[in-house]
N, C-alpha and C positions, 0 to 999 in steps of 0.2 A: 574438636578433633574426632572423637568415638562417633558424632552425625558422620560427618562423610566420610572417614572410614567403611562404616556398616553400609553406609549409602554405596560408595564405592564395588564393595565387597558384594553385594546384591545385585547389584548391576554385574558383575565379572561370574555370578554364579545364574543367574536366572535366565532362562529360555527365552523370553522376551524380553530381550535389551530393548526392542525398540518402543515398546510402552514406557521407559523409564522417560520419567521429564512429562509425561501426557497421564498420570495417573495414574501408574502401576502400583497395586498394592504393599507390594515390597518394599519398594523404596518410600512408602511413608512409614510401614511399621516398624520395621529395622533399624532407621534410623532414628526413629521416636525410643524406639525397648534404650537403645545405646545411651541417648540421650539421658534416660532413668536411669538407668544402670551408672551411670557415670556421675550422676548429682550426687548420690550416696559415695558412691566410690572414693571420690577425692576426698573425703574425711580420713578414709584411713591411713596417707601418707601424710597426711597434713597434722593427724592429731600424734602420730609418733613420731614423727622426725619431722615436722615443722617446715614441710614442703607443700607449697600451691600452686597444685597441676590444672586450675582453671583460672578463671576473672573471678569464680562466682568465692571459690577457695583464698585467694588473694585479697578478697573484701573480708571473711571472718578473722585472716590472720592479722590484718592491717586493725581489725576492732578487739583483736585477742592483743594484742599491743598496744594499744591505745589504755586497756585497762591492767597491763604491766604482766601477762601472763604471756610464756613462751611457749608454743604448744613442744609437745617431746614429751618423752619417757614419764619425766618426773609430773610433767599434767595430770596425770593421771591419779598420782596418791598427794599432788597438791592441791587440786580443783577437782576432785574426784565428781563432785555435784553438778559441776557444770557441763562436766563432759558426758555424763549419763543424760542431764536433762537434754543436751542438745543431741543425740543417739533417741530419747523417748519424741523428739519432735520431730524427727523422721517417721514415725510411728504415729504419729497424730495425725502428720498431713499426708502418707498417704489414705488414712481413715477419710479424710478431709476431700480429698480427691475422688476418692470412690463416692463419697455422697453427693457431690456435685458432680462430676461425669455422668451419673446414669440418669439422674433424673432430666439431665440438660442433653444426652446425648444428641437428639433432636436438631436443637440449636447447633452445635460444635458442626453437624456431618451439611449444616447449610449454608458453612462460611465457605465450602466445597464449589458449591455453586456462583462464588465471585470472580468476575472476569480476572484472567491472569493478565492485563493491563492494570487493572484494579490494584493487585496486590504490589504489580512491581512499582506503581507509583507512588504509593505507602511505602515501600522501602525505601524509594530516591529519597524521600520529602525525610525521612526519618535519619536515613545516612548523613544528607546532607545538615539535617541540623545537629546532628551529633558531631558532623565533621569541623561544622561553624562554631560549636559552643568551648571545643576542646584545645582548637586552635586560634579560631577569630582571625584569619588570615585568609584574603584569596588565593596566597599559595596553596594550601590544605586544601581548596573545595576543586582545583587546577588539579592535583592530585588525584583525589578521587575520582573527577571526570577521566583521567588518563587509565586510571586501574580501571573504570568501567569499561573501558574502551578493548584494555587489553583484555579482559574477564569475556567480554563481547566474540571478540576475534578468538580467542583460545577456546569458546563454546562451539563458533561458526567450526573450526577445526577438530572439530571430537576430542580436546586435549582435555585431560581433567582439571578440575582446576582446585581439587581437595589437598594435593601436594605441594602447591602456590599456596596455599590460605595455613597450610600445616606449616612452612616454613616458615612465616611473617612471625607466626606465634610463639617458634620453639628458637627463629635468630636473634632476638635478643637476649634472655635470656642465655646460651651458647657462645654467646660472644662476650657477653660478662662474664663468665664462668670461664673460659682461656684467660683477660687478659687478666682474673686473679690469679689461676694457674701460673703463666708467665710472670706474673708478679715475685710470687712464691719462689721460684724456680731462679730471680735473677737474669728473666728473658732466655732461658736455655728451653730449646723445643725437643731436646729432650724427655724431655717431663711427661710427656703425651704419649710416649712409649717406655714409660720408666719398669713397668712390672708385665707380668704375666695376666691382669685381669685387665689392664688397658690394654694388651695387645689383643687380649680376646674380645672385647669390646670393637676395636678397628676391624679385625677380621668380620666379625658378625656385622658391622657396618657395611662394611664393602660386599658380602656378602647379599645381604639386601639390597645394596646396589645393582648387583648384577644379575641377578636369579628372575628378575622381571623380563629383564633384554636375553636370556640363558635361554628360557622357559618358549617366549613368543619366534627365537630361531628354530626351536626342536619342533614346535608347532607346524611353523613355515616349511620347515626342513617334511615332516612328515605329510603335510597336505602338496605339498611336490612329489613326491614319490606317488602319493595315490593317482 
């Protein structure tokens, strides 16, 4: 999500939108910083409150489980050692990074130069065996070719498609988390507006709703007057 976000976000601030997609520098660095920025990041929700805001977050919690530790508050002065070592091995690799980035920079700036058939074919071949290995069904691989399809059309369209790919990821999650709400609740919907910090929650929702479509009419509105 923080790639195309930032990817997004550079593309909506930069003077040359129309290099973005052919090379622009922006849109590789931006959304690479975010990238870093967010590997580290998702530790700090995960080791206090025991929340995985990524795949990669999801994999250490599922292995902090597997060896009976709960991350939260108490990790901290129960597993004091592990939680430092793994905070010191952030520190190691990006040591680790640095020494292999510069001497190889070289190399890295001349995967640049692979045709972009090249790459998206490496992706198909990659999607699809990820798509086969997890489901093993021709429906699943049916799937995929249908999202390509619409990913295709919604490019040909200038629609983005980081709010498509943000949703797949944050709906399930969202909809397990209602129907324990409604669980909790006895099915009363309710519950979804029971206090003053969920309603400000919904406001601030709706608000981000609209402020996009608010913002592109006062736009419109002003480039008509002129």
């Amino acid at each position: 999500m923080p790639t195309f976000l930032s990817y997004s976000l550079e593309k909506r601030l930069s003077r040359r939108r129309h290099e973005f997609g052919r090379g622009a520098i922006e849109g590789v660095a931006g959304p690479e910083a975010a990238n870093n920025a967010a590997a580290a990041g998702v530790l700090v929700p995960l080791l206090t409150i025991g929340l995985p805001t990524s795949a990669t977050a999801a994999v250490i919690l599922t292995a902090f489980q597997s060896y009976g530790l709960q991350p939260g508050p108490q990790l901290f002065t129960e597993s004091g050692d592990l939680v430092w070592a793994l905070i010191a091995s952030l520190y190691i690799g990006d040591v680790m990074l640095l020494v292999l980035n510069l001497p190889l920079v070289r190399l890295w700036a001349r995967l640049l130069t692979i045709p972009a058939y090249g790459i998206y074919a490496g992706v198909l071949v990659f999607a699809t065996l990820g798509t086969f290995a997890a489901g093993g069904t021709t429906t699943d691989l049916l799937i995929l070719v249908g999202l390509g399809l619409i990913g295709l059309l919604m490019r040909r369209a200038d629609v983005p498609a980081a709010p498509a790919v943000v949703g797949l990821i944050l709906a399930p999650p969202a909809e397990q988390q209602l129907r324990r709400a409604l669980a909790l609740s006895g099915g009363d919907w309710g519950i979804l507006v029971s206090g003053p910090f969920t309603v400000a929650l919904w406001i601030v929702a709706i608000l981000a709703l609209l402020a996009p479509a608010v913002v592109a009419m006062r736009r419109r509105g002003a480039a008509d007057d002129d």
